[in-house]
C-alpha positions in Angstrom: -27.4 12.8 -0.5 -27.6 15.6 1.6 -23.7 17.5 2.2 -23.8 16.4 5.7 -23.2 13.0 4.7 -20.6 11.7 2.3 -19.3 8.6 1.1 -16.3 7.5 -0.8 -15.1 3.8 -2.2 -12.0 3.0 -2.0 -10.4 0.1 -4.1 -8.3 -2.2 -1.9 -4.5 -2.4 -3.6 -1.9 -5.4 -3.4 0.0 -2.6 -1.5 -2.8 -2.1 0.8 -2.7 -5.2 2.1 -1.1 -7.6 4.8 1.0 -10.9 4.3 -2.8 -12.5 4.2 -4.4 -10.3 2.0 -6.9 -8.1 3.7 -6.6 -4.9 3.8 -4.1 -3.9 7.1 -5.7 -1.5 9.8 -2.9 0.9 9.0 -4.2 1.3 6.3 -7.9 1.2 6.8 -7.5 4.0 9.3 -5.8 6.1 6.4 -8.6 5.9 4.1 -10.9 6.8 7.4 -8.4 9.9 7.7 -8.7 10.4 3.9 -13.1 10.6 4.2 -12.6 12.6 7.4 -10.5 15.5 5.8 -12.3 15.6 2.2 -15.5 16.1 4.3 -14.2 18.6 6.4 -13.2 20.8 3.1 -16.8 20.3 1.9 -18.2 21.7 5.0 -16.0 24.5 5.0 -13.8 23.6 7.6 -10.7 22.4 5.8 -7.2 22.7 6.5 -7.1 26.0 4.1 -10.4 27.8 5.5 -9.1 27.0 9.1 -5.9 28.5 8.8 -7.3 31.8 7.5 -9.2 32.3 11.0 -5.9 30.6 13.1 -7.5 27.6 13.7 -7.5 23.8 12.9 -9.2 20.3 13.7 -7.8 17.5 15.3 -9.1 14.2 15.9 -9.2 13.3 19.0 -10.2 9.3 18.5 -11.6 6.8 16.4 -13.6 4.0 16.9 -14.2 1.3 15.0 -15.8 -2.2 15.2 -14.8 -4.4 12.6 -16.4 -7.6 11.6 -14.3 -8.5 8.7 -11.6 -6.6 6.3 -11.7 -6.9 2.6 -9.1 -8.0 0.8 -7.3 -7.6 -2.4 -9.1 -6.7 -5.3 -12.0 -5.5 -3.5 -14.0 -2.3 -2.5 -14.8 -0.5 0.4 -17.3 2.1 0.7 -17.1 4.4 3.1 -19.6 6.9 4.9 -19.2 9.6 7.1 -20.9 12.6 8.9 -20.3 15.3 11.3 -21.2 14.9 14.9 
């Protein structure tokens, strides 16, 4: 895989989850977070490398569409690139 792309799994935890279960979008959206900022270190633009040159990222939004969450016990794998 080339280092503009990266993907992570992420096991789904009782703790993760709602009173149903499946994993809660709080929690999803951490994980997305969690990609987001490990890919941005690999790139070179990471919270340390930014703040040598006064600088930083922010995300501005997220989108998502969802079809269906996993649940407990499960794994998610998770892709990302820059854009």
């Amino acid at each position: 895989m080339d280092d503009r792309k990266l993907e992570k799994e992420f096991a789904v935890h009782v703790y993760d989850t709602g009173p149903d279960g499946k994993l809660s979008l709080y929690t999803l959206f951490d994980y997305l977070q969690d990609i987001a900022s490990d890919h941005a270190v690999m790139l070179g633009y990471g919270r340390d490398d930014l703040l040598q040159r006064n600088q930083f990222w922010v995300l501005s939004r997220m989108y998502a569409e969802i079809s269906k969450l996993p649940g407990w016990g499960e794994k998610l794998l998770v892709r990302t690139w820059p854009r």
